[in-house]
N, CA, C and O atoms as a GROMACS GRO file, in nm:
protein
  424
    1UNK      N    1   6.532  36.289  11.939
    1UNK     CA    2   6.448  36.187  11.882
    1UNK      C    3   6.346  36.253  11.791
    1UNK      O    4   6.306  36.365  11.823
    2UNK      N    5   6.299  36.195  11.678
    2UNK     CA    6   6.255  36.247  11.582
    2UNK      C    7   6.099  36.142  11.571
    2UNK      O    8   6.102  36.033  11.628
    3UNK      N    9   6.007  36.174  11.518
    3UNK     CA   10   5.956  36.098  11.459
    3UNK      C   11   5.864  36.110  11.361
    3UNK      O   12   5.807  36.218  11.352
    4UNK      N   13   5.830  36.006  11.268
    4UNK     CA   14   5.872  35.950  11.130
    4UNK      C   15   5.771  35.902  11.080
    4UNK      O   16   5.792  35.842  10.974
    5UNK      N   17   5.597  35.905  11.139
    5UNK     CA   18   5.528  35.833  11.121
    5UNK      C   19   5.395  35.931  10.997
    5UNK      O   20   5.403  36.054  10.993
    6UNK      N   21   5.327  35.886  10.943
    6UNK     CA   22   5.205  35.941  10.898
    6UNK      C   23   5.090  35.839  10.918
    6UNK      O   24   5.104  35.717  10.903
    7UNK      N   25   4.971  35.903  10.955
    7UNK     CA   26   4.909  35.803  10.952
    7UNK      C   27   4.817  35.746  10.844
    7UNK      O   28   4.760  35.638  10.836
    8UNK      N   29   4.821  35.860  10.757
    8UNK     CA   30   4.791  35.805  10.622
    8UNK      C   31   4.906  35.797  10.483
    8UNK      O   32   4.900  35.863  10.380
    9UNK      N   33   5.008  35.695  10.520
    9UNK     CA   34   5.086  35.676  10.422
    9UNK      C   35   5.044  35.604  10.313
    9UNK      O   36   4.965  35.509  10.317
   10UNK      N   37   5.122  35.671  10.170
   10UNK     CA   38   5.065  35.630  10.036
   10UNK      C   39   5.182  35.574  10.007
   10UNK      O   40   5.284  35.604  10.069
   11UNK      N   41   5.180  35.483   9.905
   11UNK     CA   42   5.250  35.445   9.826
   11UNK      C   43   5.320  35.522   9.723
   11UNK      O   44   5.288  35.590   9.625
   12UNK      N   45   5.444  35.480   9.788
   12UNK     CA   46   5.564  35.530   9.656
   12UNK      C   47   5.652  35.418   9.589
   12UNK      O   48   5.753  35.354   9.620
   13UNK      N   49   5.546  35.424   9.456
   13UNK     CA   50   5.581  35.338   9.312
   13UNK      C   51   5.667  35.186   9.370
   13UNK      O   52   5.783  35.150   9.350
   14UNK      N   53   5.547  35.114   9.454
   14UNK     CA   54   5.543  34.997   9.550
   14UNK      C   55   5.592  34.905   9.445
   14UNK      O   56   5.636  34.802   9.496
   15UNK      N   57   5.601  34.906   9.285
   15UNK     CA   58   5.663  34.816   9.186
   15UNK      C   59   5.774  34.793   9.170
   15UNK      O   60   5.812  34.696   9.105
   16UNK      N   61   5.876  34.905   9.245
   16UNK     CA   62   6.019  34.908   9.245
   16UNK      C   63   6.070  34.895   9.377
   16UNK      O   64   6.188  34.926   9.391
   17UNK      N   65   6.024  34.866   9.452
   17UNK     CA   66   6.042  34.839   9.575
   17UNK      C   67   6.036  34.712   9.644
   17UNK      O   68   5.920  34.674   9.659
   18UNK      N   69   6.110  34.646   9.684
   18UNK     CA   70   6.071  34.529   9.727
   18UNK      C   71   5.994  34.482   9.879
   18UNK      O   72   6.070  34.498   9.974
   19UNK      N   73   5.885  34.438   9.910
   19UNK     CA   74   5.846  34.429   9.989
   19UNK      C   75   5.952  34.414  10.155
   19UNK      O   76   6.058  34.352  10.155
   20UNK      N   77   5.900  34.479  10.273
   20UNK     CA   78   5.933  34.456  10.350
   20UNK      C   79   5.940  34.304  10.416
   20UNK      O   80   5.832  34.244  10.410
   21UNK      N   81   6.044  34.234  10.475
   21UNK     CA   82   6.035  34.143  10.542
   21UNK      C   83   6.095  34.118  10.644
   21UNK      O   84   6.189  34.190  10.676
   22UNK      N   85   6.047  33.991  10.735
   22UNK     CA   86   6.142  33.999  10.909
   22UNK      C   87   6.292  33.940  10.810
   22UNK      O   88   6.300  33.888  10.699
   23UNK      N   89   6.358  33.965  10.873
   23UNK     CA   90   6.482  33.941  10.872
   23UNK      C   91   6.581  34.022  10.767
   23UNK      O   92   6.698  33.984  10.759
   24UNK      N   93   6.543  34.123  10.694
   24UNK     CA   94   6.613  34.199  10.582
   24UNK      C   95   6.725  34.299  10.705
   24UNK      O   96   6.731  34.306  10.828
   25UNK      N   97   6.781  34.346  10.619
   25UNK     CA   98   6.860  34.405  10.709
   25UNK      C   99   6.929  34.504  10.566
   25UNK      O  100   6.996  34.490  10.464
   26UNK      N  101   6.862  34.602  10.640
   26UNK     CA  102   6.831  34.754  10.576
   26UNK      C  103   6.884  34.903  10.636
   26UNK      O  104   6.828  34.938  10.740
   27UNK      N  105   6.956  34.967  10.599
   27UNK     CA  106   6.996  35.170  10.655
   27UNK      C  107   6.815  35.157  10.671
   27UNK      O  108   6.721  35.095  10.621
   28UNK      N  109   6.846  35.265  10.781
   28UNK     CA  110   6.697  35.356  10.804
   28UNK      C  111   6.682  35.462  10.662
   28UNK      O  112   6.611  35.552  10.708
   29UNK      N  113   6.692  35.476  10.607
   29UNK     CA  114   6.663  35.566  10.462
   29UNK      C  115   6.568  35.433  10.383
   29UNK      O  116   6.449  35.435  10.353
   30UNK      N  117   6.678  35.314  10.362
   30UNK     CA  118   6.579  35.271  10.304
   30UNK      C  119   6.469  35.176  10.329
   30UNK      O  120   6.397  35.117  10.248
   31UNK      N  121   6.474  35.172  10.483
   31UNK     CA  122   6.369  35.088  10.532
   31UNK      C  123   6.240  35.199  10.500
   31UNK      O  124   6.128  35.174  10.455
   32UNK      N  125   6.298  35.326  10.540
   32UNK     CA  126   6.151  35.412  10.572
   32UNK      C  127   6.128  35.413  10.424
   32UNK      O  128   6.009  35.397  10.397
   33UNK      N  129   6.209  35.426  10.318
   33UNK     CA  130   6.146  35.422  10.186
   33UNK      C  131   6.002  35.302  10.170
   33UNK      O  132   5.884  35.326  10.144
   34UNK      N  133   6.083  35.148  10.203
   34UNK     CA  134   6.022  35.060  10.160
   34UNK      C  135   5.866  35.097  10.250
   34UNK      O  136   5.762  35.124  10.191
   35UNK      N  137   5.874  35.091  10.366
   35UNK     CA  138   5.781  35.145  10.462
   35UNK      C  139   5.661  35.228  10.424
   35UNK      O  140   5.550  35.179  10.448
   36UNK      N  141   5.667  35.345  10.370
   36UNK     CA  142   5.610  35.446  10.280
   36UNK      C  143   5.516  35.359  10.189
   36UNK      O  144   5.394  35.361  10.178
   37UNK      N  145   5.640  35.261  10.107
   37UNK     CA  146   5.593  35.205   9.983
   37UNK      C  147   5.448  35.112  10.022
   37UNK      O  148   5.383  35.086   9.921
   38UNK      N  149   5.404  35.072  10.121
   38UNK     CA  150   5.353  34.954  10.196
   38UNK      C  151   5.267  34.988  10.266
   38UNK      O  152   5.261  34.908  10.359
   39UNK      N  153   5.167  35.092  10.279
   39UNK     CA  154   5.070  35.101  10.410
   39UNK      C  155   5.023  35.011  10.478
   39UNK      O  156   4.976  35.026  10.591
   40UNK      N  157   5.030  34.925  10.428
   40UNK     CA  158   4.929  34.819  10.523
   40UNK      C  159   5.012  34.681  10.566
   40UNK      O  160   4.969  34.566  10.578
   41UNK      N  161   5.170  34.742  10.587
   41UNK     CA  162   5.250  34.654  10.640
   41UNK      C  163   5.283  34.733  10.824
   41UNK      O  164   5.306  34.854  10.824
   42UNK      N  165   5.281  34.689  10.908
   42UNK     CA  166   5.340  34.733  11.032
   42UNK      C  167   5.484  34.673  11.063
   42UNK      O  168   5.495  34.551  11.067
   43UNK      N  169   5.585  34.747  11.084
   43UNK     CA  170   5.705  34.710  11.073
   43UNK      C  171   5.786  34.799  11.148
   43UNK      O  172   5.768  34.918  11.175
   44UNK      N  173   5.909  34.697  11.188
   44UNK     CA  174   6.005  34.826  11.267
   44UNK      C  175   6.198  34.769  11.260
   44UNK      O  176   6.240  34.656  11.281
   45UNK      N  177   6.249  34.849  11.238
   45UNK     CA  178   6.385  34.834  11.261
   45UNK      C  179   6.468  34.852  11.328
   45UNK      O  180   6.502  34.969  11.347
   46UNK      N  181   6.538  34.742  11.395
   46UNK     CA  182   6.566  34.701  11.560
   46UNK      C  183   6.740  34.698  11.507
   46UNK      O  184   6.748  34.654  11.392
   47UNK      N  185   6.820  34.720  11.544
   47UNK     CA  186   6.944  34.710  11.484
   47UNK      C  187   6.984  34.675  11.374
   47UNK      O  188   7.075  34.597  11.348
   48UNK      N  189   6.899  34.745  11.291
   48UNK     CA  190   6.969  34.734  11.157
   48UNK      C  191   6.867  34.568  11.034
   48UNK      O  192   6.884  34.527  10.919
   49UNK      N  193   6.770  34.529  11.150
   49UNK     CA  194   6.722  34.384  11.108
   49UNK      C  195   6.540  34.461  11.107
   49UNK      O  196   6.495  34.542  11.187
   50UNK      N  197   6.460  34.392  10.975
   50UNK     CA  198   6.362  34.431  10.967
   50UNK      C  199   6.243  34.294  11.103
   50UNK      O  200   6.237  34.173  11.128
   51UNK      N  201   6.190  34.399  11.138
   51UNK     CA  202   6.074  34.261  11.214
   51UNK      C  203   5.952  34.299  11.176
   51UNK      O  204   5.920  34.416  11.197
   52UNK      N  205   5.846  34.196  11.102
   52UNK     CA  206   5.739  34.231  11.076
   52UNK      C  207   5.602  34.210  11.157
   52UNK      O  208   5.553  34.098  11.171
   53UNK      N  209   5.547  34.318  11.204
   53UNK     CA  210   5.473  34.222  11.323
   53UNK      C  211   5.357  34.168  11.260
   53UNK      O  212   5.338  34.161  11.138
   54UNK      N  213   5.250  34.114  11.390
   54UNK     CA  214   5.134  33.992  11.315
   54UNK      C  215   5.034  34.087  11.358
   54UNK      O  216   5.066  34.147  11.461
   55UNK      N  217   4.946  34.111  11.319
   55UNK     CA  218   4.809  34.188  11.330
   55UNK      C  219   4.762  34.169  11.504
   55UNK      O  220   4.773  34.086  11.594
   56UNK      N  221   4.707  34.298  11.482
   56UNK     CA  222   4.686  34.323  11.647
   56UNK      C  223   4.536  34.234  11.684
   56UNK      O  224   4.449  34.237  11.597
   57UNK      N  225   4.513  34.167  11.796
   57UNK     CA  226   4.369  34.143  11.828
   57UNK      C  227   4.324  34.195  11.939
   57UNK      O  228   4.398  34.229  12.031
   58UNK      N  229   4.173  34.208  11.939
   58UNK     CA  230   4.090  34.305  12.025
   58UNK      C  231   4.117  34.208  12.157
   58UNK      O  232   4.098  34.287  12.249
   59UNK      N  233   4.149  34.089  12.213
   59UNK     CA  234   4.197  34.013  12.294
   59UNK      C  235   4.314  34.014  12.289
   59UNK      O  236   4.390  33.994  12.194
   60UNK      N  237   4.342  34.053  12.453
   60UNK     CA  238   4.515  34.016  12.442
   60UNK      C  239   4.562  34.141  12.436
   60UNK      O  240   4.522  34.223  12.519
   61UNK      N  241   4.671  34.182  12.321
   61UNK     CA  242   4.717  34.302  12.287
   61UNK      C  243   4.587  34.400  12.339
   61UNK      O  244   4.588  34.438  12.456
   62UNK      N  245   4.488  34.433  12.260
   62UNK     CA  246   4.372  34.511  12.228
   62UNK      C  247   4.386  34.599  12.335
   62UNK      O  248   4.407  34.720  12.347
   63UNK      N  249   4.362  34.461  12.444
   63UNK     CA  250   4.320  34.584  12.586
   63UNK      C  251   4.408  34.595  12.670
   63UNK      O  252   4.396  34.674  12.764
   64UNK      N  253   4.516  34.516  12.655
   64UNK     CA  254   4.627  34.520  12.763
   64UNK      C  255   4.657  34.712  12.723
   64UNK      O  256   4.658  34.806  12.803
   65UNK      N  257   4.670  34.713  12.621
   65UNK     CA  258   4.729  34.817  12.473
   65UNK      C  259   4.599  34.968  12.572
   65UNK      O  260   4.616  35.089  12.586
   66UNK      N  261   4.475  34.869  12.619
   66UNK     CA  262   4.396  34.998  12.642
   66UNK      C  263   4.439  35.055  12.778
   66UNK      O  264   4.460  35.176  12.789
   67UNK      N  265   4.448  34.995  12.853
   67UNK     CA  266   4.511  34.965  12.966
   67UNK      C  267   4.597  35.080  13.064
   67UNK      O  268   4.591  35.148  13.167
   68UNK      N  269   4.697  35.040  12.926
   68UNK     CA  270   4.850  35.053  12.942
   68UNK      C  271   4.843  35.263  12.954
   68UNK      O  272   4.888  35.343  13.035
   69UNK      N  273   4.756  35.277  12.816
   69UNK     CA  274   4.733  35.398  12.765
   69UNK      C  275   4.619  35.466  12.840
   69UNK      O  276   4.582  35.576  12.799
   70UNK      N  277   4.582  35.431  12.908
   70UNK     CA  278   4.517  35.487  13.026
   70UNK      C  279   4.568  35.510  13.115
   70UNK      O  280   4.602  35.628  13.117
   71UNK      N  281   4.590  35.464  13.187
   71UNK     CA  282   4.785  35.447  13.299
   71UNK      C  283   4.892  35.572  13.262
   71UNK      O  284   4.947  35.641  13.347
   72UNK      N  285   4.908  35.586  13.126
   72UNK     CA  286   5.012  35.643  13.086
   72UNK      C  287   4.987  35.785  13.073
   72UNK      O  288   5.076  35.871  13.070
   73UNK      N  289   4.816  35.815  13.064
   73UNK     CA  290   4.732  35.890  12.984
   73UNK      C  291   4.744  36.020  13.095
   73UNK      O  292   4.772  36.140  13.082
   74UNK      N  293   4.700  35.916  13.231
   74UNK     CA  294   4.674  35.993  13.360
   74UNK      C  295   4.802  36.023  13.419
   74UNK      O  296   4.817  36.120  13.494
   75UNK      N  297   4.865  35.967  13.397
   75UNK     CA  298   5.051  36.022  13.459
   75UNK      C  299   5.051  36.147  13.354
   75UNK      O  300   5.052  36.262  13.397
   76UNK      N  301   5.048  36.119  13.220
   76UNK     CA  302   5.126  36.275  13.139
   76UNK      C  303   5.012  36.377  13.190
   76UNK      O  304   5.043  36.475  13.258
   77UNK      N  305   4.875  36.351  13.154
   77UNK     CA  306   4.804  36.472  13.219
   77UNK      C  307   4.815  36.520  13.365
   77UNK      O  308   4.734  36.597  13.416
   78UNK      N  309   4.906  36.476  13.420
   78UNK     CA  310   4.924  36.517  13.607
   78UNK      C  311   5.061  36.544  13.592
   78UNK      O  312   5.103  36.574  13.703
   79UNK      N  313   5.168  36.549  13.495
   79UNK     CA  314   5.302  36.528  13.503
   79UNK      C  315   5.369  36.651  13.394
   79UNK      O  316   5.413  36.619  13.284
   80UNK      N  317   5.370  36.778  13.439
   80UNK     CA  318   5.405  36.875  13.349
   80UNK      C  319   5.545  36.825  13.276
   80UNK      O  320   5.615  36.734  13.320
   81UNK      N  321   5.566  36.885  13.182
   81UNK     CA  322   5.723  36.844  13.079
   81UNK      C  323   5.734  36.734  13.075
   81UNK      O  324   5.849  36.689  13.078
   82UNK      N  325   5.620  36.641  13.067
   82UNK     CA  326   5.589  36.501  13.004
   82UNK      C  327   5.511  36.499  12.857
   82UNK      O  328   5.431  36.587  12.825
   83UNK      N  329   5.534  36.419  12.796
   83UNK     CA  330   5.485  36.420  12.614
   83UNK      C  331   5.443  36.280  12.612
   83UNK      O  332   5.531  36.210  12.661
   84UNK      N  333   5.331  36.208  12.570
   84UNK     CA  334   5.339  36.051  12.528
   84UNK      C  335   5.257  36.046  12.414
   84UNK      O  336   5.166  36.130  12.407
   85UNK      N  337   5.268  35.972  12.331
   85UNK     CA  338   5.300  35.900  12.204
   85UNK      C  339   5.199  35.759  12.214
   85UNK      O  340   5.166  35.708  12.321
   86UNK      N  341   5.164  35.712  12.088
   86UNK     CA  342   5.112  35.615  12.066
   86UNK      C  343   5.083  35.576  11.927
   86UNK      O  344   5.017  35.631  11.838
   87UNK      N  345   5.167  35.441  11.934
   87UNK     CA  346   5.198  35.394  11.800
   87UNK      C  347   5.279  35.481  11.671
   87UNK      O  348   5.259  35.474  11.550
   88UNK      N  349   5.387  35.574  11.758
   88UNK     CA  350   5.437  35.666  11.666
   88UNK      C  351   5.606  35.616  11.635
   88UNK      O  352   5.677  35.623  11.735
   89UNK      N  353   5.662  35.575  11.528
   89UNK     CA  354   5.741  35.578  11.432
   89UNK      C  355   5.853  35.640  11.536
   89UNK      O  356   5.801  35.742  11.582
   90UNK      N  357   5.984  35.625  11.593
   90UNK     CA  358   6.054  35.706  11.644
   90UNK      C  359   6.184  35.631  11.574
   90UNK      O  360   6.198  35.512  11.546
   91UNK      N  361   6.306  35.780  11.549
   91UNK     CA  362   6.406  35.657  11.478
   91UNK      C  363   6.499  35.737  11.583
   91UNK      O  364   6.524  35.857  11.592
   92UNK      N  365   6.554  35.595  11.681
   92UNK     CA  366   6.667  35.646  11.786
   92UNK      C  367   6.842  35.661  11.702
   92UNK      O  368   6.943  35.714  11.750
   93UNK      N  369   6.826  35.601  11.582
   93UNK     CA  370   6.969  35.624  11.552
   93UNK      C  371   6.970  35.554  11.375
   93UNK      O  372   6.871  35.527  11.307
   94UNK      N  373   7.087  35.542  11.347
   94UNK     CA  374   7.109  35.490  11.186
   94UNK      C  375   7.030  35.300  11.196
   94UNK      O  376   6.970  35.248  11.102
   95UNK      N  377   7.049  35.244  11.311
   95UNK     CA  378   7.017  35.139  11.302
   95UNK      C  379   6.909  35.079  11.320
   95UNK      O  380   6.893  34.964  11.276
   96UNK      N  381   6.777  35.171  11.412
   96UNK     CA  382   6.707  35.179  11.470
   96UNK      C  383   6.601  35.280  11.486
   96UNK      O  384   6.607  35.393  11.536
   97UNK      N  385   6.452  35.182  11.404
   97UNK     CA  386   6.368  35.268  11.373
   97UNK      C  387   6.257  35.240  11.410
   97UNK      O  388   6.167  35.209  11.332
   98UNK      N  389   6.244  35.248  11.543
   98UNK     CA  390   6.096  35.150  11.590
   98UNK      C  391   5.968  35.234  11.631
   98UNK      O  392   5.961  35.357  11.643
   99UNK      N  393   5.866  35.137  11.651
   99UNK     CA  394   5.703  35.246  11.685
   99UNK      C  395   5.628  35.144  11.759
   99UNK      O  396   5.542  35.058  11.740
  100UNK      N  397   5.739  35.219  11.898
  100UNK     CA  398   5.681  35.148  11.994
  100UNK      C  399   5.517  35.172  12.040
  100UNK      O  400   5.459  35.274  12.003
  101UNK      N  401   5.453  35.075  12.120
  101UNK     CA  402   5.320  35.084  12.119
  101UNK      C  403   5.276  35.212  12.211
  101UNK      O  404   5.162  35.256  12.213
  102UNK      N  405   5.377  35.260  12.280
  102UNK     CA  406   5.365  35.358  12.348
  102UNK      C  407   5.488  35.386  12.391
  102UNK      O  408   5.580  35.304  12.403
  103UNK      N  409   5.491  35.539  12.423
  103UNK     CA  410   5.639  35.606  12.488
  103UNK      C  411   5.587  35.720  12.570
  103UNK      O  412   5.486  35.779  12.529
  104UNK      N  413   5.651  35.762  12.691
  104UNK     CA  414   5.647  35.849  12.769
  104UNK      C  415   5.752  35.922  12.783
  104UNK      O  416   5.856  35.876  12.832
  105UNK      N  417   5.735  36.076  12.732
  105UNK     CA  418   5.883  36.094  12.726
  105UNK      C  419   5.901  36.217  12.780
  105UNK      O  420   5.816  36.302  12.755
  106UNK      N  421   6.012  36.251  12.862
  106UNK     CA  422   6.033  36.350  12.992
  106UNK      C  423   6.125  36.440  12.956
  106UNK      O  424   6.160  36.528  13.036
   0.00000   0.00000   0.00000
């Protein structure tokens, strides 16, 4: 597993590119292109189908999200040859390119 993310992505020449949307259905080459092209889109590719998500709120997501990563935080720091991740870009295969909100990985 690789991952794919920056957290300060720039735009590449966003005029020739067509915006990301839910339902496109895109190769991982050129989703991550369009992706790149777009900083301020959050997006992920689930078999081959684009899903665009809706902005995060400090209710709800926010803290479940704080939660979760606290929980997860204290297992990897007690859990040698454990790695976790947050909000990072992972592409499991040609079809599938997602950034999940968190991963724990062994």
């Amino acid at each position: 597993m690789s991952a794919i993310a920056s957290p300060s992505r720039r735009p590449v020449r966003p005029s020739r590119l067509p915006p990301l949307e839910s339902g496109d259905r895109l190769t991982c080459d050129e989703f991550q292109k369009r992706y790149e092209a777009y900083p301020n889109v959050k997006a992920e590719l689930i078999e081959g189908v684009v899903y665009v998500s809706s902005p995060v709120r400090t209710e709800g997501h926010g803290t479940e999200h704080a939660g979760l990563m606290t929980w997860l935080g204290y297992y990897w720091a007690h859990t040698p040859g454990t790695r976790l991740t947050d909000n990072s870009t992972t592409r499991l295969d040609e079809d599938n390119d997602l950034q999940p909100d968190a991963a724990l990985l062994i």
